[in-house]
N, C-alpha and C positions, 0 to 999 in steps of 0.2 A: 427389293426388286418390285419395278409398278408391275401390276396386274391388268396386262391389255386384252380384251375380248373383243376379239372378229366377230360381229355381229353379223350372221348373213340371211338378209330379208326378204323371201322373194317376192315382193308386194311392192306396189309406190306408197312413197310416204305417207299420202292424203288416203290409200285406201283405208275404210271402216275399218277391218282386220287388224292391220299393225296398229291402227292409232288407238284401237282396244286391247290388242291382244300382248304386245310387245314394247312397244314407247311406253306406256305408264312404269313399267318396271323400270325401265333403264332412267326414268325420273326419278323414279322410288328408292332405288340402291343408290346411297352415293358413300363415295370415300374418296378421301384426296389420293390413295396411291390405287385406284382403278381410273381406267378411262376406256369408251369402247368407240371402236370404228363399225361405222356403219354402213353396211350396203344395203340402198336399195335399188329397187329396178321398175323404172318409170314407165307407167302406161298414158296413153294420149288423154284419155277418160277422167285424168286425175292429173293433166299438166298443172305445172306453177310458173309464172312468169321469174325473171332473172329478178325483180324486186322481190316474190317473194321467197324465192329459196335462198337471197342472201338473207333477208328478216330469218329466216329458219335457222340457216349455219348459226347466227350469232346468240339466235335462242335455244339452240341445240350444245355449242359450248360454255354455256352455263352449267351443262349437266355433264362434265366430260365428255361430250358426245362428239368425235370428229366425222361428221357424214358427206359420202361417195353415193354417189349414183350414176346407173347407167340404162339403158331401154332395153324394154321388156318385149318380146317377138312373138306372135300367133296369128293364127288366120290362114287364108291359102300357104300351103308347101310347109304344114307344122313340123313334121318332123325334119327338117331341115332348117327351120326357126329352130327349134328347142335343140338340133344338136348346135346349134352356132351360140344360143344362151349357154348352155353345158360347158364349148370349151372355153367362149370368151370369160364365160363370168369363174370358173375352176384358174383359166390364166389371171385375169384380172385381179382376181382373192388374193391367188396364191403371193402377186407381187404387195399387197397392201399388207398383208401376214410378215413378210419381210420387212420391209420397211418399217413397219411402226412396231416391231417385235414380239408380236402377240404371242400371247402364254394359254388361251383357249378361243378354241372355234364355237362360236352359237349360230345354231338356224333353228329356223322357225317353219314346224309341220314338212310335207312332200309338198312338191317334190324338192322343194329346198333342202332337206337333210340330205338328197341323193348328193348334192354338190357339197355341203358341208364332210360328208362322211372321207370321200374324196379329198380333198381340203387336207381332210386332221391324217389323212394318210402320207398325203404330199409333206406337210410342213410337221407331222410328230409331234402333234398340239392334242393336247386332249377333248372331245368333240359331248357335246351338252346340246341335246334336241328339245326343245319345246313342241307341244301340244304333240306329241307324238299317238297320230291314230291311225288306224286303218283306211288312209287316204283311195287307196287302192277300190275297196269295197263299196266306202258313199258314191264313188263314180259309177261303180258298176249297177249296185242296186238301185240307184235315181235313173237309171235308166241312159245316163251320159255316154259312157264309155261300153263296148260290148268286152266278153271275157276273152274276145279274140282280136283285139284292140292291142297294138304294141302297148300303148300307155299303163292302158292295163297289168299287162304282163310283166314290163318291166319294171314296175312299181313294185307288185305284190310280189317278186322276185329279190326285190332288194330289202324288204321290210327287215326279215330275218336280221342279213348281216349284217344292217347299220344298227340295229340296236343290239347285238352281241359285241361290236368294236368300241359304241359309243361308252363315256367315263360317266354320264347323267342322263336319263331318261326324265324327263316329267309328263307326266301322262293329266289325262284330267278326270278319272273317275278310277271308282273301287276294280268296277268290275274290269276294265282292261290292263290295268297293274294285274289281278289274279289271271288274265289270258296269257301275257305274259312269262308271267313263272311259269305257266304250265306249258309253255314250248321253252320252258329251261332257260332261259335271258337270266343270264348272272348279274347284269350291268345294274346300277345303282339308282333303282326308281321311284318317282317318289309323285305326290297325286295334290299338285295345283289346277284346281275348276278355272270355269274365266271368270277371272275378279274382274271388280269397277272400282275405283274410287266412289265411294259412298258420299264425299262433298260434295260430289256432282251429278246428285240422283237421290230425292227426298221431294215427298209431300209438299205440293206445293198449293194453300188453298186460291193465293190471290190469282196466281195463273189457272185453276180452276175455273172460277168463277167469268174470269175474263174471256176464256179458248170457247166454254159450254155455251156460252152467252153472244159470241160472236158467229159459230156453226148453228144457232137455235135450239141446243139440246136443253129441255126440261131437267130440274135436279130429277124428278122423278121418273124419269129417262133413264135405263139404264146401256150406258157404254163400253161395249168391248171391242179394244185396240189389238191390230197386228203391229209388233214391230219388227221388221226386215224386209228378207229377200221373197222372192214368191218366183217359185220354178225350178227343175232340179230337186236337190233331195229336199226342197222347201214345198210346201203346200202350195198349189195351183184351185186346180176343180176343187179340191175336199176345203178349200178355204169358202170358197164361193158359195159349195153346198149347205157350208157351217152356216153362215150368214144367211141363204136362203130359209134355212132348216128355222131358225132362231126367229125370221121373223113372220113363221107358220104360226109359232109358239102365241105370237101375241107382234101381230105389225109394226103396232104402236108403244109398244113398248122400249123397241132396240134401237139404238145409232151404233154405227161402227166407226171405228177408226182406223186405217190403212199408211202404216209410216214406212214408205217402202219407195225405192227409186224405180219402178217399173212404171212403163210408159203410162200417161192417163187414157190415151186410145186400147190399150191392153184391158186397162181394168173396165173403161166402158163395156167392151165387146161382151167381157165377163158378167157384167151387171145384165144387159142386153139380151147377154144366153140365158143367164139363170131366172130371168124377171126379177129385178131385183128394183127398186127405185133407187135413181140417181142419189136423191137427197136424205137415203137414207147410211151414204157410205161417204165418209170425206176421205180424198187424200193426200197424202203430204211429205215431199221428201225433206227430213230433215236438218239443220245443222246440228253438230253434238250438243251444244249449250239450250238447242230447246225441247231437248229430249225429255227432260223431266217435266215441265211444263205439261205437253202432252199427255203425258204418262200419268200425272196429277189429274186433269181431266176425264179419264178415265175409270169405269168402275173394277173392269176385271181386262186380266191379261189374255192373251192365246197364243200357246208355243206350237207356230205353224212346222213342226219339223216329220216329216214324212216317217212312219213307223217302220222304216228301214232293218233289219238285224243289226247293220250296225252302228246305226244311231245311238244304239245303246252304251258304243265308248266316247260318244262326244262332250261336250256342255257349255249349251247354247248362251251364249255373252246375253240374251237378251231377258231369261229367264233371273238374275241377277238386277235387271235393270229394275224390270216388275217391281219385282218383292222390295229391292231401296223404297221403289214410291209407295210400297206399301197396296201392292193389286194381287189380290189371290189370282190364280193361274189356270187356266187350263189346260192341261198335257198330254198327249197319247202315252199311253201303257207303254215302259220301254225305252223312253228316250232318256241317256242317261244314269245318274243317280237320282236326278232330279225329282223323276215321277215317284221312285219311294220318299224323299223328302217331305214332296208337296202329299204324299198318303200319310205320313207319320205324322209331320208339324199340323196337321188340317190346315194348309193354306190355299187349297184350290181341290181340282178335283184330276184324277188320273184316270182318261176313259180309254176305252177300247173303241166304240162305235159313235159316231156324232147323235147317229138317232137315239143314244141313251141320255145325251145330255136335255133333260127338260126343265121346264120352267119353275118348276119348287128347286132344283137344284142353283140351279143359276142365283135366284132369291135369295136361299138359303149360304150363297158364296158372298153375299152383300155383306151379311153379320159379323164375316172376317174382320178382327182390328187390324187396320192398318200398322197400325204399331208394333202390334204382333211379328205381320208377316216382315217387315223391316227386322226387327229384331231376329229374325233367322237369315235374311240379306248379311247384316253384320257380321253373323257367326261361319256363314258360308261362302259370300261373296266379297268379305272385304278384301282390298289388297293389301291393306296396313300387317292383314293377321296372317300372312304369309311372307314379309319383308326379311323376316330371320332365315325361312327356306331357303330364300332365293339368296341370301347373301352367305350363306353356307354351299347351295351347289357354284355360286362361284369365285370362290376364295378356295375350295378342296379340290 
């Protein structure tokens, strides 16, 4: 009997997210008797023209991949948006679940499991959550959502009973697998971080030499990259102050690197308020293939991720990215397994207050082998070394 998985994505295709978080795998897993359908749900931000989502369908069924899509709704009158996503996209599944005979539901994170959970209830399909976290909380504590927020409420309302119904949990750290058990979840969980493909993220000196050389950075220069979002449960102000802070330490010493899609009039205003010199901060949003490039250019990493309570069940895709290039890391206390990691391996440093990080530290984070901190990349962030997990939760 083929083995079909309803894939349900609440993301568009082109978002960062899925093309990290969820497409590498369903590359990775292959077998002639699986094949999966894929939902995703398009946002304007991330349109594809009709040439290129037929180049996609034909490079998507290479990997069994049959891929659906439909649009994605928010802004004025949300909750009336999101109940019309709810039923169209619960009708719309449920008929694809039919038709192509699916044998298990997958989604990916909140509020997409709300609708998957749903799903495995309607069609009596066994239901497998990825990145299953406290979606509920990151909103609340970034200060997005208030605790008297529908969204809110019915999120952290629903946590409970879609991981008691669901047949696979995978979570992505120690510590929320043990929160877990201890609100008694019997269900079958098991603890995949966000891997990368590691061919696509390694040391690269000629694009060093090339990116430092074209921004004006001295080798003797030392370089600390943000790479992501900034806003939300991401660093804002405490980014700007880091940067400020660093080049109290010594002016001349620092360049930054900013690989982030937020506006460049944003981050002027930032630079602007903090006093910061333009020409000391470059920024850049990136395509994925010149991420490592970047990343290569660079001396040390910084995991802007807001010291939230529960940031401590996440794991930041970009904290993997780092260490492939082989960049000791900076990390607030907390976020994570990561910060004990980066405390054990010695590959960066795990602070609690920016004003603790100084400038013998920072120097002293230079001595880091690259090769080193790669080699715990491997061990923690490959996908390769999780390929047996994943084709075990979904063959059972």
């Amino acid at each position: 009997m083929k083995n079909t998985i309803f894939i349900f994505a609440y993301y568009s295709f082109k978002d960062p997210v899925f093309q990290s978080a969820v497409l590498p795998y369903l590359k990775a897993i292959q077998s002639n008797n699986t094949q999966y359908i894929l939902l995703t749900w398009e946002q304007k931000q991330f349109s594809l023209s009709k040439i290129e989502i037929k180049k996609l369908e034909n490079e998507l069924t290479d990997y069994n991949i049959i891929w659906k899509r439909t649009s994605w709704h928010s802004g004025s009158f949300k909750l009336i948006k999101k109940f019309f996503d709810f039923t169209f996209g619960l009708f719309y599944s449920y008929l694809l679940i039919q038709k192509y005979k699916v044998t298990k539901v997958f989604s990916e994170g909140f509020p997409g499991a709300i609708i998957g959970h749903y799903l495995s209830k309607l069609s009596r399909k066994p239901h497998i959550i990825h990145t299953f976290e406290p979606h509920a909380d990151y909103m609340l504590e970034s200060g997005v959502w208030q605790k008297s927020s529908w969204e809110y409420r019915y999120l952290k309302k629903m946590e409970l009973p879609i991981a008691r119904h669901a047949q696979h949990i995978i979570t992505a750290t120690f510590a929320y697998k043990n929160k877990l058990i201890e609100e008694d979840i019997k269900t079958q969980i098991h603890i995949i971080p966000s891997c990368i493909n590691m061919s696509d993220y390694y040391f690269d000196e000629e694009s060093r030499l090339q990116i430092r050389n074209q921004l004006n950075i001295r080798e003797d220069q030392i370089t600390i990259v943000y790479l992501g979002k900034i806003g939300g449960m991401y660093m804002e102000d405490e980014l700007f102050n880091f940067i400020q802070h660093c080049l109290k330490l010594d002016s001349d010493k620092f360049h930054f690197l900013l690989l982030t899609n937020r506006s460049q009039d944003l981050i002027d205003q930032k630079l602007n308020h903090y006093g910061i010199a333009c020409d000391k901060v470059k920024t850049k949003y990136l395509k994925k293939e010149e991420v490592k490039n970047y990343l290569s250019a660079a001396d040390i990493g910084f995991c802007g991720i807001r010291p939230i309570p529960s940031r401590r069940f996440s794991s930041p895709i970009k904290n993997g990215e780092y260490w492939a290039c082989g960049l000791p890391t900076l990390i607030p206390v907390g976020i994570s397994d990561d910060y004990l990691i980066i405390e054990k391996e010695n590959i960066g440093l795990a602070f609690s207050k920016i004003e603790e990080i100084s400038l013998n530290v920072i120097e002293d984070l230079l001595s880091i082998s690259r090769t080193k901190t790669r080699t715990i990349a491997l061990r923690e962030r490959d996908i390769n070394s999780y390929i047996d997990k994943w084709g075990l939760i979904f063959s059972n």
